[in-house]
C-alpha positions as CSV (number, residue, x, y, z in Angstrom):
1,X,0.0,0.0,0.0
2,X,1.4,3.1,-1.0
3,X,2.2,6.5,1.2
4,X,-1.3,8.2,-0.6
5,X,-3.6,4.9,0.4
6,X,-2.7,5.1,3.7
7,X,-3.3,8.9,4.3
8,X,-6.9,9.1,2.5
9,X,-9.8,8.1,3.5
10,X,-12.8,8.4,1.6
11,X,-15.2,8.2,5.0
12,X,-13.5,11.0,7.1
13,X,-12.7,13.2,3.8
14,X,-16.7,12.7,3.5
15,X,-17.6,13.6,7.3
16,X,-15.3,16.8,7.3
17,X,-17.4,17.9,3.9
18,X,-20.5,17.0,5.9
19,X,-19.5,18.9,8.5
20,X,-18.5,22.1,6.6
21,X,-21.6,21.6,5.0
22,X,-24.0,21.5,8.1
23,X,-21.9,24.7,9.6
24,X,-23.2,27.2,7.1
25,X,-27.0,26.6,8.4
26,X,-26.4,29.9,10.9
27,X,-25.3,32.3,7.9
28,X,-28.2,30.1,6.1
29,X,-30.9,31.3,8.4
30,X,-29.0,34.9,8.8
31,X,-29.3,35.1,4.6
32,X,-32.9,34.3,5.2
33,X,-33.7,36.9,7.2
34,X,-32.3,39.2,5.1
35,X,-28.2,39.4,6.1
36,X,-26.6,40.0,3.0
37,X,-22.7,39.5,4.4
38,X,-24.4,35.9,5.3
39,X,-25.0,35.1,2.1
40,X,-21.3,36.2,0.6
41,X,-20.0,34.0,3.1
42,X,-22.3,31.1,1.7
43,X,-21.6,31.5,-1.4
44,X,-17.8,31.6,-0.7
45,X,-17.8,28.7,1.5
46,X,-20.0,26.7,-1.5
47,X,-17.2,27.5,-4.0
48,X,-14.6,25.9,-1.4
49,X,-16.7,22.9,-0.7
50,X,-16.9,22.6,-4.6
51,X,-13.3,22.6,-5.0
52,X,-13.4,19.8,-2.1
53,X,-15.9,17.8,-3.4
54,X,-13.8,17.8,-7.1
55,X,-10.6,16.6,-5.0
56,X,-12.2,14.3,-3.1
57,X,-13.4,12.7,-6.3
58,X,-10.0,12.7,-7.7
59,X,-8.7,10.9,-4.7
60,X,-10.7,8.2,-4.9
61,X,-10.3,7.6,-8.6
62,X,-6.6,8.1,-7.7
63,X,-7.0,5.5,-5.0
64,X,-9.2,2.8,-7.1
65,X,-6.4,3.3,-10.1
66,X,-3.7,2.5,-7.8
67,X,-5.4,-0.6,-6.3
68,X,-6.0,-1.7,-9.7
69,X,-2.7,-1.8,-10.8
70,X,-1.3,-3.0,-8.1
71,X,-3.3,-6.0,-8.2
């Protein structure tokens, strides 16, 4: 098993996007009523969570690739 198998893991990588994810509810409900600095901060914090979600989905095709070969 290689140095990158051993240090990712598709379940935490997963929880710690949940968890960014359920964190933004407060500037959620603040945009809702009307905060507009809430809702730059959502929007931001979506982008970022985007850019996660795309290497998180490289890492596990990265992963599956390298089980495959080594197999």
């Amino acid at each position: 098993m290689t140095e990158e198998q051993k240090t990712f893991s598709a379940k935490e990588t997963l929880d710690s996007l949940v968890q960014r994810l359920t964190d933004l509810s407060a500037d959620a409900e603040k945009f809702d009523q009307g905060n507009g600095s809430a809702g730059r901060r959502l929007r931001k914090e979506l982008a970022n969570l985007r850019l996660a979600f795309q290497q998180t989905r490289f890492d596990i095709q990265t992963t599956k690739n390298n089980r495959l070969a080594t197999k």
